[in-house]
N, C-alpha and C positions, 0 to 999 in steps of 0.2 A: 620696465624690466627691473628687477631686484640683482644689484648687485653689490657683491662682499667684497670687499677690496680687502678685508684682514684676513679675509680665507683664501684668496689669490695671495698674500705676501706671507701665508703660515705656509703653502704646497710650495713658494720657491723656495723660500727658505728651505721646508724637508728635503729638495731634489738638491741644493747647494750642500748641503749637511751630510744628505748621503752620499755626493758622490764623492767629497773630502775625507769623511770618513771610513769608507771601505775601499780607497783606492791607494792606501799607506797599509802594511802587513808590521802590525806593532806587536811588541810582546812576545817574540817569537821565541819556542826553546828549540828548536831544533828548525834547521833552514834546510832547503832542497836534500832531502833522503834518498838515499838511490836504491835501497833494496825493492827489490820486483813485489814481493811478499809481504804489507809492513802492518805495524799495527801502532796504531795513532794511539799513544798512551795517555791514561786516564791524568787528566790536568794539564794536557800539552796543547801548545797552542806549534802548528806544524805551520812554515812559512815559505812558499815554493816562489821563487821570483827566477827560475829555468823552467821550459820546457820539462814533462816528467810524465812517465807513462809507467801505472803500478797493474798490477796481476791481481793479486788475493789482497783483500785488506780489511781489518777491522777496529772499528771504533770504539774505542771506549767510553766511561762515563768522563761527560764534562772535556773530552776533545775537542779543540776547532782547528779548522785548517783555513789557512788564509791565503790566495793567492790572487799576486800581485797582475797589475795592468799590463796586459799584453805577451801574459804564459797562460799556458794552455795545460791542464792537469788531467791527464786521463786512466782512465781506473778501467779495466778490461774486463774482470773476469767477477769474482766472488764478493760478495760486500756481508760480512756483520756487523752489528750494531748494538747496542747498550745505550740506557742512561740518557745522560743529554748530551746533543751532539750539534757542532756551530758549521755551517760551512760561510765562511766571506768570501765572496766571489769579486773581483776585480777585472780581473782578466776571464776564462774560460773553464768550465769544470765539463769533462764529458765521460756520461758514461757507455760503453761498450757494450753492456747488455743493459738487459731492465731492471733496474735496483727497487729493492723492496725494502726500506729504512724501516729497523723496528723500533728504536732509539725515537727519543724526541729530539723533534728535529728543527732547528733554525736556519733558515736559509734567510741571507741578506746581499744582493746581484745591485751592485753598484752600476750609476749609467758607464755603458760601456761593456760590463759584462754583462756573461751568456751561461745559462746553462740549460743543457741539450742530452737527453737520452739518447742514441745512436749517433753516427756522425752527422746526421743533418735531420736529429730528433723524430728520427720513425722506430723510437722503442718507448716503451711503458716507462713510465715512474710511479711507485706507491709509496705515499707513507704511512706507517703503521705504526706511530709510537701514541700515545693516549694524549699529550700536547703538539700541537708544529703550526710554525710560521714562517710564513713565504712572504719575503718583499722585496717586491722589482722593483729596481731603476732600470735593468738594462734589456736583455733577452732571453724569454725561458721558450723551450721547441718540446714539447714531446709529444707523442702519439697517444692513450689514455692514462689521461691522471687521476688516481687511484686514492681515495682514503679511506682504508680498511676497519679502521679499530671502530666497531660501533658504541665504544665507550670513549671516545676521542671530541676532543674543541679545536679546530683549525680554523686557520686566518689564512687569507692568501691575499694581501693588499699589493696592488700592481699599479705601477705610474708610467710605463713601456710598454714593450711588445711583450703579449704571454699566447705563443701556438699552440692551441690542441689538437691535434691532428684528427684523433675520434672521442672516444669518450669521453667520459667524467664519471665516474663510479665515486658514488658518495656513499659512508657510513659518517655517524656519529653527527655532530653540530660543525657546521661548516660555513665558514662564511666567505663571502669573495667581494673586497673593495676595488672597483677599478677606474680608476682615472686617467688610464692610458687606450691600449686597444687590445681586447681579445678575443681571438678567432676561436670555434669549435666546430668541428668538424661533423661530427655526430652528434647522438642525444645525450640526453645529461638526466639524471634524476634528481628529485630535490627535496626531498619529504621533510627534513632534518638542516635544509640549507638557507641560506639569506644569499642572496645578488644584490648589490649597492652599484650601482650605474653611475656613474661621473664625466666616462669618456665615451668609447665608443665599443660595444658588441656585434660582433656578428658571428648569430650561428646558423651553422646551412642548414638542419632540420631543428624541427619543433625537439620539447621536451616535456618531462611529466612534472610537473611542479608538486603536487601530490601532498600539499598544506605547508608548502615551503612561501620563501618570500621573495619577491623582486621589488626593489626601488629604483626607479632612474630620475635621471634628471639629463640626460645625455642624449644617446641614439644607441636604441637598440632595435638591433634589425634580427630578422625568425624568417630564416626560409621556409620548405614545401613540409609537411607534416602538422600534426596539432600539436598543440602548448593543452595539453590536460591538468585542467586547474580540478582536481576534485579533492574532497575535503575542505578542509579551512584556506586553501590557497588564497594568496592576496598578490596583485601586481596593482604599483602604487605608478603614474607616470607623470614628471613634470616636462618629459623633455620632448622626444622623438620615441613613438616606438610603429614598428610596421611589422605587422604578421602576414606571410605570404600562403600558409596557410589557411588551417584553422582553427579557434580557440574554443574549448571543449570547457562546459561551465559544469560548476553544480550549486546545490539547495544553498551551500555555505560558504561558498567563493565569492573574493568582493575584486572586482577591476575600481580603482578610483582615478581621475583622470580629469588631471589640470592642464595638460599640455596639448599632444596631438598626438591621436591615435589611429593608423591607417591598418584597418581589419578588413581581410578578404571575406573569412566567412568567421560569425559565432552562433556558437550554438550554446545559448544561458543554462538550461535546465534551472531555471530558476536563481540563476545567481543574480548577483546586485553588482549594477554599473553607477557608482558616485562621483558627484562632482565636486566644485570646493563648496564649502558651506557658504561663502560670501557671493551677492550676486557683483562684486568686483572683480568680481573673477570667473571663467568660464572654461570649460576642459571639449575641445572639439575632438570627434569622432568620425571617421570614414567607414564608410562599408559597400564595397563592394555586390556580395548577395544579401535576398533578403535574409532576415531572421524570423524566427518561429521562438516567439517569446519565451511563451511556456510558461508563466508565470515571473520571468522577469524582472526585477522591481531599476527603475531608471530616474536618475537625480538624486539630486537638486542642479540646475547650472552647468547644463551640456547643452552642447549644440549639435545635432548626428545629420551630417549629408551623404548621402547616396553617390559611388561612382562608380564607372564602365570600364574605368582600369587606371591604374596608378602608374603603368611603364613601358611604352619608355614615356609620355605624356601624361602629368597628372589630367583625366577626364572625366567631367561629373556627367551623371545621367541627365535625360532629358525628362525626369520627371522625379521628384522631391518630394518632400512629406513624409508625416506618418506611414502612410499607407504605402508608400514608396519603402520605408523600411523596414516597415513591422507585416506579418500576415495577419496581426491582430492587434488589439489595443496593449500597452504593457501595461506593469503598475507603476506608477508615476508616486515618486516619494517626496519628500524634503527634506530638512537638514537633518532634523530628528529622525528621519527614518518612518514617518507617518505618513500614512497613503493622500495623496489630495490630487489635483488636477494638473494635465499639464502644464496649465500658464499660470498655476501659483508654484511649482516645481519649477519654473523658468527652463525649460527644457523646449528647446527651438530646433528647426528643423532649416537647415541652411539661410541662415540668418544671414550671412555675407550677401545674398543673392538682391536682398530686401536694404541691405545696408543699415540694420535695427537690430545690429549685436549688440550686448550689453554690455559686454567687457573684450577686450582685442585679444585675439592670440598669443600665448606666452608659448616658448619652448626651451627658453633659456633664463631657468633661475639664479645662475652665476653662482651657484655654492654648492656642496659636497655632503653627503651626510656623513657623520662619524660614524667609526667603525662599529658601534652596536645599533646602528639605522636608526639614533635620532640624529632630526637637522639642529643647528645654530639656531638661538631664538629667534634671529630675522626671519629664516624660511618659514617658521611657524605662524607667523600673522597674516592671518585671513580675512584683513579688512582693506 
């Protein structure tokens, strides 16, 4: 098992840093404002350490509001925005109805705070300004989260709890790091988006990934519907991932898969399932029903066994093999991508059974990709 101990003592360190850092309301020009009506003026840094509940409000360029551990800030009614615009959340921020930020927007939720569209996050959030960044320590709740500007780059880097209730409506470059846990309720689209996996996902139906990316190295779990990878789509897995489902290929989609992957049903249309380039390493696969190749291309360094159901009991069938998985032969590749045989593609069919695996089960790389989805040179080495 590979493990980073500098990248385990960089993620304490950021959770120590953040939560010291946004849980002090410094630089304040103006403390607890009581008008119902307000407008966060341009280069003010607004600092609520009471309770405070606003009506109409709007932001100006270069506003933040900071509010302290253990107040609760809520905003009822109308929200505009401009410019660039900071919220520090320590304590609570809630809003009343569904806010639509057109401002670029910084969000930074210290462990311990929350912020929550509705009282108990069953209303929308969008944002819509061309830059935003979201980063959890603590808890964000809302019902579909929203980012509108199709000329927009967002980040939403999560180390806590992040609840989607339903959607995710994507425009523009969207990226989502997470090393904590988040739930989705609904489906998501992803044409324009990166998923970076570190902790744990769980979404209750499938999504369209639609030449988007996913990396994991965690557990990510896909309830009842398909994951439709068409176009250039790519799902990279080191960790855990389980489709309850089914995953919908096409001519240009690559699944690569170092870890363990439990698929109910895929249907390739000719996509490509890769394994690592080194035979020190080996990426297993579960599947449930057959597949219908299609043209398929399969390896280098997988191992695919057949089972009869994953839950509550992981249970393998009682018959294995190719011909157990495939209704036909696939293409059998190798590192380069060049057609050759199964057993010079190292591509085994329940190898555990025979106890003549070539490399053991990994699902746990102990390290995080950075936020533009390269890993640390250790995860790179594939020998």
């Amino acid at each position: 098992m590979m493990i980073n101990y500098y990248n385990k003592f960089i993620l304490l360190w950021l959770f120590l840093f953040a939560t010291n850092l946004y849980s002090q309301c410094t630089g304040c020009t103006v403390t607890n404002p009581t008008s119902s009506n307000y407008t966060f003026a341009s280069g003010s840094v607004v600092c609520f350490t009471t309770n405070t509940t606003m009506s109409d409000v709007t932001f100006q360029n270069n506003s933040k509001i900071c509010i302290a551990s253990g107040v609760t800030l809520t905003i009822q009614n109308n929200i505009n925005s401009s410019g660039n615009v900071t919220f520090e959340i320590a304590g609570t921020l809630q809003f009343n109805q569904s806010p639509n930020i057109s401002a670029n927007l910084t969000i930074n939720i210290a462990n311990g705070g929350t912020l929550r569209a509705g009282t108990s996050g069953g209303n929308n959030f969008t944002f819509n300004g061309a830059t935003n960044t979201l980063t959890n320590y603590g808890t964000v709740a809302v019902s579909v989260l929203g980012f509108s500007n199709g000329s927009s780059t967002n980040l939403v880097d999560n180390y806590n709890l992040f609840t989607i209730a339903q959607n995710i409506n994507i425009s523009g470059v969207t990226t989502f790091r997470n090393l904590g846990n988040i739930n989705i309720g609904q489906s998501y689209n992803n044409s324009t988006s990166t998923y970076l996996n570190c902790g744990t996902i769980n979404s209750t139906v499938g999504y369209n990934l639609g030449g988007g990316k996913i990396i994991n190295t965690g557990n990510f779990n896909v309830g009842t519907g398909s994951i439709d990878m068409s176009g250039n789509s790519r799902l990279e897995n080191y960790g855990n991932f389980y489709s309850r489902g089914t995953i919908n290929g096409s001519s240009n989609s690559v699944i690569y898969n170092e870890g363990l992957m439990r698929i109910t049903s895929w249907q390739p249309n000719g996509a490509t399932m890769n394994g690592p380039t080194s035979s020190s390493k080996k990426g297993y696969s579960y599947f449930i029903n057959s597949i219908n190749p299609n043209g398929a291309r399969i390896g280098p360094n997988l191992d695919l066994t057949r089972y009869s159901q994953y839950e509550p009991t992981m249970t393998k069938s009682g018959s294995q093999g190719q011909g157990a998985i495939f209704n036909s032969t696939p293409i059998y590749v190798n590192s380069a991508g060049t057609t050759t045989t199964m057993a010079l593609a190292n591509v085994t069919y329940d190898c555990a059974a025979g106890g003549n695996c070539t490399a053991p089960q990994v699902t746990s790389i102990s390290t995080c990709m950075n936020a533009d989805g390269t890993f640390p040179p250790v995860a790179n080495d594939d020998t």
